[in-house]
C-alpha positions in Angstrom: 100.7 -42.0 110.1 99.6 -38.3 111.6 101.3 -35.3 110.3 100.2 -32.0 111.1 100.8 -29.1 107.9 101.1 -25.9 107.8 98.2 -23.2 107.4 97.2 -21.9 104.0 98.2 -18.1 105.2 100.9 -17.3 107.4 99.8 -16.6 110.9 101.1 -15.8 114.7 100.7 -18.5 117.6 96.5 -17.0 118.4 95.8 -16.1 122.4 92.2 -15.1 123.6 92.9 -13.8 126.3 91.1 -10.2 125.5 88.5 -12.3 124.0 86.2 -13.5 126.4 83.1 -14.2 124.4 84.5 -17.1 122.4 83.9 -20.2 123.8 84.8 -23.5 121.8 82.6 -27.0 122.7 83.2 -30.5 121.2 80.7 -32.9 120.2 81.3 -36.9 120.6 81.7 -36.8 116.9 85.8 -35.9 116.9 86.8 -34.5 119.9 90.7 -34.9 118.8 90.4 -32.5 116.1 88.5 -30.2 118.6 91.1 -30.5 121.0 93.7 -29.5 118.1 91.4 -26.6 116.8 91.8 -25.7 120.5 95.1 -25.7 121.0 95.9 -24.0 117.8 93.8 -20.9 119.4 95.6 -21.2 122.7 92.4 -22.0 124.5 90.8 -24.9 126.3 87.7 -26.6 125.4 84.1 -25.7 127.8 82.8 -28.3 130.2 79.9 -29.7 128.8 78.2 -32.9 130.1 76.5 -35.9 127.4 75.6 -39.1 127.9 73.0 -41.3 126.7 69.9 -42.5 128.7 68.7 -46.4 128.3 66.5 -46.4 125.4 69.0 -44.2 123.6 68.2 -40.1 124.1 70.9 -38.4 124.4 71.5 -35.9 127.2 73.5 -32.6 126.9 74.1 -29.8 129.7 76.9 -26.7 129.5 78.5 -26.6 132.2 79.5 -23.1 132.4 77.7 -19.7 131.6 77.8 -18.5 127.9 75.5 -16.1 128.5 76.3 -13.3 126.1 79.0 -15.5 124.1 79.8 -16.4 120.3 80.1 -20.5 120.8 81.9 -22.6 118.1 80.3 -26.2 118.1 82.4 -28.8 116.4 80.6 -31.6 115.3 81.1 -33.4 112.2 78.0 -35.5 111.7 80.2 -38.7 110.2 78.8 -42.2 111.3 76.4 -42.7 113.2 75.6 -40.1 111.6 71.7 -39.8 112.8 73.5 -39.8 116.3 75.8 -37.0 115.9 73.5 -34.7 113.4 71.1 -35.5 116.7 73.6 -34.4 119.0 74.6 -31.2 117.5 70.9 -30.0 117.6 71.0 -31.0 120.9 73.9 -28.6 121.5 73.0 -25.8 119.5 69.2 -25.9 121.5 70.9 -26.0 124.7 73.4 -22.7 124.0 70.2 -21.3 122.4 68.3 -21.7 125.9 71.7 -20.6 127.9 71.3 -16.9 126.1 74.5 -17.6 123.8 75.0 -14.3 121.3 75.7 -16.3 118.6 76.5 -20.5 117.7 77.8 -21.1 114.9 78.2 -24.9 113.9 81.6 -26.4 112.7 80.5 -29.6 110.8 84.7 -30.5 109.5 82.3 -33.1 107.6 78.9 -32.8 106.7 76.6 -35.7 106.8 73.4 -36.4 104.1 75.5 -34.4 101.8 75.3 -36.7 98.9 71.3 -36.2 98.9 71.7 -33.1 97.2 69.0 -33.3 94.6 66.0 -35.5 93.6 67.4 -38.2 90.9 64.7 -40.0 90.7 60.6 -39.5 91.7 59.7 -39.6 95.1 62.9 -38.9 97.1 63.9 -37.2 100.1 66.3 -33.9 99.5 68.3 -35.2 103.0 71.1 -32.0 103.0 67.9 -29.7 102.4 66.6 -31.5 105.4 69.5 -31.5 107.7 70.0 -27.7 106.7 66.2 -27.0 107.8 67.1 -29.2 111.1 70.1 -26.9 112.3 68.5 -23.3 111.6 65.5 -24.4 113.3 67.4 -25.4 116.2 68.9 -21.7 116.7 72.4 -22.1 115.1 73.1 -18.6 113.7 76.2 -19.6 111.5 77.5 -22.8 110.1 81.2 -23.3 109.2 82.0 -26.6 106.8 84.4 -28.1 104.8 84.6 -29.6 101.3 81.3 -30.1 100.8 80.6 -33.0 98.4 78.3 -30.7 96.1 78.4 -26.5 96.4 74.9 -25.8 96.3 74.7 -27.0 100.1 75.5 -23.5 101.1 72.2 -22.3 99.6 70.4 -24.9 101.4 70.8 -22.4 104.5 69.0 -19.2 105.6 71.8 -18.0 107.4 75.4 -16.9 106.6 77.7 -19.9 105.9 81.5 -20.3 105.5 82.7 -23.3 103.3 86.8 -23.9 103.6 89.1 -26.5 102.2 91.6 -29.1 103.3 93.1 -28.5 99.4 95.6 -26.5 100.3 97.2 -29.1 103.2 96.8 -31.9 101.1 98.4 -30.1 98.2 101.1 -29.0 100.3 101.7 -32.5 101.2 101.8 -34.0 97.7 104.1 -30.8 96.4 106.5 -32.0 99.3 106.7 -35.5 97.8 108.6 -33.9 94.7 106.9 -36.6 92.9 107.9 -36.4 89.1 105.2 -36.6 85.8 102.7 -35.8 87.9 99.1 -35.9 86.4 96.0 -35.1 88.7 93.0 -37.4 87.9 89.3 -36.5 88.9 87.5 -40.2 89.2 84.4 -38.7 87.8 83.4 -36.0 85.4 81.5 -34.2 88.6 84.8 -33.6 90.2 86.5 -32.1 87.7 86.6 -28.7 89.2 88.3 -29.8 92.6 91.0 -31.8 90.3 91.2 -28.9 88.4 91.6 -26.8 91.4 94.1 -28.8 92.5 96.4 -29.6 89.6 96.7 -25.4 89.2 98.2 -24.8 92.6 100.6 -27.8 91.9 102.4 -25.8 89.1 99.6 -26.4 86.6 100.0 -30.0 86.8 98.2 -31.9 83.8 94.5 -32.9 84.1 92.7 -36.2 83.3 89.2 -37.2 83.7 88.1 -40.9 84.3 84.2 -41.5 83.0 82.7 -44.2 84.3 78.8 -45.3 84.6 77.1 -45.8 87.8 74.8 -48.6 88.3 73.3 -48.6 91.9 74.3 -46.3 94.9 77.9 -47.1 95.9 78.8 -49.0 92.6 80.6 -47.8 90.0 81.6 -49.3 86.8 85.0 -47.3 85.2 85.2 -46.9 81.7 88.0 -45.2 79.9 90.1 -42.3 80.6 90.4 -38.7 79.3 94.2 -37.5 79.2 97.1 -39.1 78.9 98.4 -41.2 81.8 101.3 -43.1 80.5 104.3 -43.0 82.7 103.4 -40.5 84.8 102.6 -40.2 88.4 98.8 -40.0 89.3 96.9 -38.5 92.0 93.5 -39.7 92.5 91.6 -36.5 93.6 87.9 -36.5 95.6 86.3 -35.1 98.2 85.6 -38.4 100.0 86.2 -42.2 100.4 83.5 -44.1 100.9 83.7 -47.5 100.2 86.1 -47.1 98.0 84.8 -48.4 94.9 85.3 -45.5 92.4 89.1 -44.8 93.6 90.1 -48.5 93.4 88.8 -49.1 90.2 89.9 -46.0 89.0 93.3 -46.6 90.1 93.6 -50.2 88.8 92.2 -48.7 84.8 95.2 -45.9 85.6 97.6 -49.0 86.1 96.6 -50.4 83.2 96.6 -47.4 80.9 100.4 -47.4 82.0 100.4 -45.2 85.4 103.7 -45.9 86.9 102.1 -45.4 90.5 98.8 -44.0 91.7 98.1 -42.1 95.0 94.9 -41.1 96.4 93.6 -37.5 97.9 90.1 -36.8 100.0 89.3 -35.0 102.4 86.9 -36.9 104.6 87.9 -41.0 105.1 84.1 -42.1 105.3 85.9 -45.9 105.0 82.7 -48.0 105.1 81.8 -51.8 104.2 84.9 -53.1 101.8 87.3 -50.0 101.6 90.2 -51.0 103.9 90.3 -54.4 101.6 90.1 -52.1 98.6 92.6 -49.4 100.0 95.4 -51.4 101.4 95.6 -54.4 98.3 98.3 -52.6 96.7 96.8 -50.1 93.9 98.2 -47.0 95.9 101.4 -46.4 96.9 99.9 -43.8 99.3 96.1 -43.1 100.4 95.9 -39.3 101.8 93.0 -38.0 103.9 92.3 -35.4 106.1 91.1 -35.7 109.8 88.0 -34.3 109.4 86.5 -37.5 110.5 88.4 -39.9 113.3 90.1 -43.2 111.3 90.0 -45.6 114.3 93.1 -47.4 114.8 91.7 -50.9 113.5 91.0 -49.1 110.1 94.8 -47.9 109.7 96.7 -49.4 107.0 100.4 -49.4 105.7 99.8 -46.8 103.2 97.6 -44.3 104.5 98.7 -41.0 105.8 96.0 -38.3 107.6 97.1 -35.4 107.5 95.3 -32.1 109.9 93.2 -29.9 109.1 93.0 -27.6 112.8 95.1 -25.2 111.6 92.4 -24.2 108.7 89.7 -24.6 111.1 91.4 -22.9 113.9 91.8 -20.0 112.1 88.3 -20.1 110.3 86.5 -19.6 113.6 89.0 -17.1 114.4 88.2 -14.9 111.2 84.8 -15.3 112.1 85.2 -14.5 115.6 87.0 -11.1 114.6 84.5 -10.3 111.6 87.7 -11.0 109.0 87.3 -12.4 105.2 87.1 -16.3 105.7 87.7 -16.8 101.5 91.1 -14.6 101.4 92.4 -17.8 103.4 92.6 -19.5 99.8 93.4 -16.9 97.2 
């Protein structure tokens, strides 16, 4: 069900010993990935102390000095997401007040991302929002992944890195040796990520499915651009939510003569119906990333979850020793 890939680069086993001023801490959000990121940097994660007072506050406290250091936060702000995006301010005020040189935040998944733009008159720009939130609180960097829309990185006033669990989710489909394989983007928006990732599977062929929204988290498929007959698909987004768009894209694919149908994303959001939706047969695989935890009583036969600490690991590294953070995927 876990399997761990390898980096996008080639790199050597990373001790810090000589590099005292980097200090990683780990949010309630996911601390098994933090542990991994950890471990992947031959380091141990600080002490740091939260809990949760009676009518819900949240507490934090470091628990040693950082005085002086460059601190890595991970905290992806996945459900409760209002908890953990409250959480990581907490953290980031805290190493702000303890004289930290510089916090950057590692958000594997970033919450709100979705209200990237007014659609319609009087609504809330959320990611603008949350981006006002953590530079205010006295983060100095922030580090995410696969963000569902790009324009999130202007959003911030300080510098940002944006990487990609593309590369170990490709490696894992290339190592499937899966024959007629056509990458499909479930909407016309994500054309550039399934284009993306068709290229660096041997220029695999591309189709698009339209389809018409009607309300938030419906989706009503329509008809398919390219030719799917016969071939293997793979279902390519940046998240599952609750599953809607990928199912019903997957079942048109099976009727437009798809002889089987996987499914790529990077962050398993898996809310309301998606498990139903997910494990009733329309994929013979469903592959995510752990950039958010999949609790054990939302496992299902086909899924596989794949790690992304390697990337992240050495991210924060490359930042740490003022090294390009985009030549990880050229």
């Amino acid at each position: 069900m876990y399997r761990t890939t390898s980096l996008p680069v080639a790199t050597t086993p990373l001790h810090i010993s000589d590099h005292h001023r980097l200090r990683l801490f780990s949010g309630s959000a996911n601390p098994a990935l933090a542990q991994e990121i950890a471990r992947h940097l031959g380091m141990d994660l600080g002490p740091m102390v939260r809990k949760q007072f009676a009518d819900g506050e949240l507490y934090v406290q470091i628990q040693e000095s950082i005085r002086g250091c460059d601190v890595y936060l991970i905290q992806p702000t996945c459900r409760p997401v209002n908890d953990h995006l409250m959480e990581l301010l907490i953290m980031i005020d805290a190493c702000r007040r303890a004289s930290a040189r510089q916090i950057t935040a590692v958000m594997p998944y970033y919450g709100y991302a979705r209200a990237d733009r007014k659609t319609a008159g009087r609504e809330a720009i959320s990611a603008k929002l949350a981006a006002n939130l953590i530079t205010q609180a006295g983060a100095n960097r922030v580090l995410a992944m696969d963000l569902h829309a790009a324009q999130i990185q202007a959003y911030f006033d300080i510098p940002f890195d944006h990487v990609y669990a593309g590369q170990v989710l490709q490696d894992y489909i290339a190592s499937k040796q899966l024959a007629d394989l056509v990458i499909v983007s479930p909407d016309v928006g994500g054309v550039a990520r399934a284009r993306s990732f068709a290229k660096k599977l041997n220029d695999a062929p591309l189709a698009i499915i339209d389809k018409r929204r009607q309300a938030h988290n419906e989706a009503e498929v329509m008809h398919i651009i390219g030719d799917v007959r016969g071939k293997t698909a793979v279902l390519v987004d940046d998240m599952i939510d609750t599953a809607g768009t990928i199912s019903e894209g997957a079942r048109l694919l099976r009727r437009e003569g798809a002889k089987a149908v996987f499914a790529c994303a990077s962050h398993a959001v898996f809310s309301h119906k998606s498990l139903e939706r997910l494990a009733s047969g329309l994929f013979e695989e469903v592959v995510v990333a752990n950039t958010i935890p999949v609790p054990l009583d939302q496992h299902f036969p086909q899924l596989r979850i794949l790690s992304v600490a390697g990337v992240l690991g050495e991210a924060i590294w490359r930042v740490h020793e003022d090294s390009s953070v985009s030549s990880m995927f050229r």
